[in-house]
C-alpha angles and dihedrals in degrees: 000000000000119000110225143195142244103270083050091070103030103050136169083252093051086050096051100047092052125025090016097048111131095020119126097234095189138121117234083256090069086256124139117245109270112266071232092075094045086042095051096042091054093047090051089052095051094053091048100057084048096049089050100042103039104240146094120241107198122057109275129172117214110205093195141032125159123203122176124226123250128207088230096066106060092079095042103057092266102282114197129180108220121218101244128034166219086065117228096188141308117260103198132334120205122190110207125166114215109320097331112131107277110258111212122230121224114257086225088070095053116098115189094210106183117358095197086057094037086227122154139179133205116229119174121242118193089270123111141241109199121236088007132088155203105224113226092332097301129119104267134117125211131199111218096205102062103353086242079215098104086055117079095212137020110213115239090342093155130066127195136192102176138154121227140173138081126301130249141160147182129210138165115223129195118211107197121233089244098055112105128252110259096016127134111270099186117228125206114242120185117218101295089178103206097334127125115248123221125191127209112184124194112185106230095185128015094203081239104088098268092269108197099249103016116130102251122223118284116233124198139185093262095185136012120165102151095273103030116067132175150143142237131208110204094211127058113229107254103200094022156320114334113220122215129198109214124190123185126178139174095222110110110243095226075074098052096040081054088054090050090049097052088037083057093054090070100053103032086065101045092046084052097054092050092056086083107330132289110295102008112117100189140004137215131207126174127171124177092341088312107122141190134195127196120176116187132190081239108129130162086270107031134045131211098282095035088129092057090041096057089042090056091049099053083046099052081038091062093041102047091047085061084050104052088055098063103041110028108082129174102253100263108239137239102297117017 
């Protein structure tokens, strides 16, 4: 099991296959479009639905992270709103007050509260801390160099290291030429928490011999209740084993068909402008008394493929506004 990114899921090929089918992706010279202008759409979508939404995709680790301290936590189990979310997990946490050596505090005492909203509580376990404290069983630290109480904040007094991102994963399964149609074929699923959980299956090798042309085996989610998962082929390999790619992943698939709707923008309009030229509405070619005629729907304003490309963007509109209101949230203040 490997676990996998973004642009691992939503690849050139994905997009062509889906928002760009029936498009003439070629240069004037007959060339395909370079896999460089795919690539780079795909990376700017994805930027933008972080930036909009307020999260990162892929799994990213973050070393460092400051918080102050605010006088108002103390009495609300120091609730603290992280940068990038949804949290995976926090990796260690440290408390240091000014440049006083960092004190760590024990893992037992961190509460992820909410992983969309990357929000987390501290609530104290019987461990220690050293020279720190908890006062008369609340939640309240106390330095015991200057009793930081009489301050309202604490500059930088916490210290993250966390993971955060969505999950995926890639694995290659072999189903023997003696398992039974229809039967259950396990699949290994890493912790997902709460998250829905989406399948995508490629057929690697069919167990026929990959003959050019053949209908490849159908595989299917065989079971799903929330822990088990597995899958089913509903055609035995003839000559061996048939191999089968299998990606899960935990990001919701109105997202990624958001990303693919930004990543389209980019080569629809290149492929438009390269109808007759930008701008140009019709064209005319004659050649000893021979002549040809080509009217496009290109205007100053609009390419070739302007139609597709509006109905893209209400689409992506709609979808990111659903989106949005999942997953950006106001930063929840000192407190909460």
């Amino acid at each position: 099991m490997a676990e996998i990114q973004i642009e691992d899921i939503i690849t050139p090929q994905l997009l062509k296959d889906t928002l760009l089918a029936g498009i003439d992706l070629t240069l004037d010279n007959g060339d395909p479009f370079p896999d460089d202008l795919f690539e780079e759409a795909i990376r700017g979508a994805i930027s933008t639905v972080e930036d909009a939404l307020q999260i990162t995709i892929s799994k990213r680790t973050i070393l460092s992270e400051r918080h102050d301290l605010s006088n108002d936590q103390r009495n609300a189990w120091y609730g603290q709103q992280l940068d990038y979310r949804p949290l995976r997990s926090v990796d260690s946490l440290q408390i240091s007050y000014g440049n006083y050596s960092p004190v760590d505090i024990p893992d037992a005492w961190i509460n992820i509260t909410s992983p969309r909203f990357g929000s987390v509580s501290l609530i104290p376990t019987a461990e220690s801390i050293g020279t720190f404290r908890f006062n008369n069983v609340l939640p309240l630290l106390i330095d015991p160099i200057s009793n930081y109480g009489q301050y309202n904040r604490v500059p930088a007094y916490f210290n993250y290291k966390y993971t955060a991102g969505f999950q995926a994963y890639r694995e290659t399964i072999a189903i023997q030429q003696n398992q039974l149609v229809g039967a259950d074929i396990p699949i290994k699923i890493t912790d997902p928490g709460d998250d829905k959980i989406s399948f995508r299956f490629k057929v690697l090798d069919d167990g026929n011999g990959n003959i050019a042309g053949a209908t490849l085996p159908r595989i299917t989610l065989n079971s799903n209740d929330g822990e088990n998962y597995s899958i089913k082929t509903d055609t035995a390999g003839a000559q061996g084993r048939i191999l089968v790619e299998v990606t899960y992943y935990t990001i919701p698939d109105s997202m990624i068909k958001v990303i693919l709707y930004i990543a389209a923008a980019l080569p629809l309009d290149t492929a438009g402008d390269l109808i007759v030229g930008a701008g140009i509405a019709n064209f005319n070619l004659e050649v000893d008394g021979l002549q040809q005629r080509i009217d496009t729907t290109s205007s100053a304003t609009n390419s070739g493929y302007g139609a597709r490309i509006l109905s893209y963007k209400r689409q992506m509109e709609a979808t990111m506004k659903r989106l949005k209101s999942i997953y950006k949230q106001p930063k929840i203040a000192a407190g909460f």
